[in-house]
C-alpha positions, 0 to 999 in steps of 0.5 A: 576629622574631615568632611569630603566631596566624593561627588565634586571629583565625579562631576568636575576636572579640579584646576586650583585649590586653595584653603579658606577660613570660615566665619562660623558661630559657636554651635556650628563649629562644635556640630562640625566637630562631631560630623554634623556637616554637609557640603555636597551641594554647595557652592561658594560666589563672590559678591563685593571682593568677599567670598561666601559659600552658599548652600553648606548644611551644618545640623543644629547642634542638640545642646544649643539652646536658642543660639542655635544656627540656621542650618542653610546660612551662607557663611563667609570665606576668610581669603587674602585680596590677591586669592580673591582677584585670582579666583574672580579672574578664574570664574568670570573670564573661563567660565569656572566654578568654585566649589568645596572640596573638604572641610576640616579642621586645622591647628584648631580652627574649621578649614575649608579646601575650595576647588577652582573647577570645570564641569565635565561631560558625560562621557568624561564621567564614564571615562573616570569611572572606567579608570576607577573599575580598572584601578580596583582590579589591579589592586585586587589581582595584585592583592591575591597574587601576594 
């Protein structure tokens, strides 16, 4: 089970990933395992050497009572002091952002793969769309001729 960012690869060129655990309570690890996340539009920052994602949609979970979440919280990133001071080089000298890519689950525990990225222009995004509309019609003239 994993959660993508289609939208992230459409808007920006991804220079660096790098995996982050999340500090989450129980309700919103057990909503994430039956899909219940969304992480679109949301963004992470760094704020007193910690990283926090801002704008991550988790549901409420139907059986939690009243130790349910807050849908919107920001939640913390779990990163080594040398990841931080790489990506902090990377956004405030370049002129980067940092965004999630792909939330899922690894050995048990909730990951998150947050991308290093620059936006892309206009006619970027048409180029790619272009290589896209290419790639599906070879994969479909090779699927016919076979």
């Amino acid at each position: 089970m994993e959660i993508n960012n289609k939208k992230a690869y459409h808007d920006y060129f991804i220079l660096e990933t790098y995996e982050a655990g999340i500090v989450l309570q129980g309700t919103e690890v057990k909503s994430i395992r039956i899909n219940g996340a969304n992480i679109k539009d949301s963004y992470a920052t760094i704020k007193n050497s910690e990283v926090f994602i801002l704008g991550m949609h988790i549901s409420h979970y139907e059986q939690g009572n009243i130790f349910n979440h807050d849908e919107t919280r920001t939640r913390k990133l779990l990163l080594n002091k040398k990841e931080i001071s790489k990506i902090k080089d990377k956004i405030e000298i370049e002129g980067n952002t940092l965004i999630p890519l792909k939330l899922y689950f690894k050995n048990g525990r909730v990951k998150i793969l947050l991308g290093i990225a620059k936006g892309k222009k206009i006619f970027d995004k048409r180029e790619t769309i272009k290589e896209r509309d290419i790639k599906r019609e070879i994969a479909k003239e090779f699927k016919n001729k076979y």
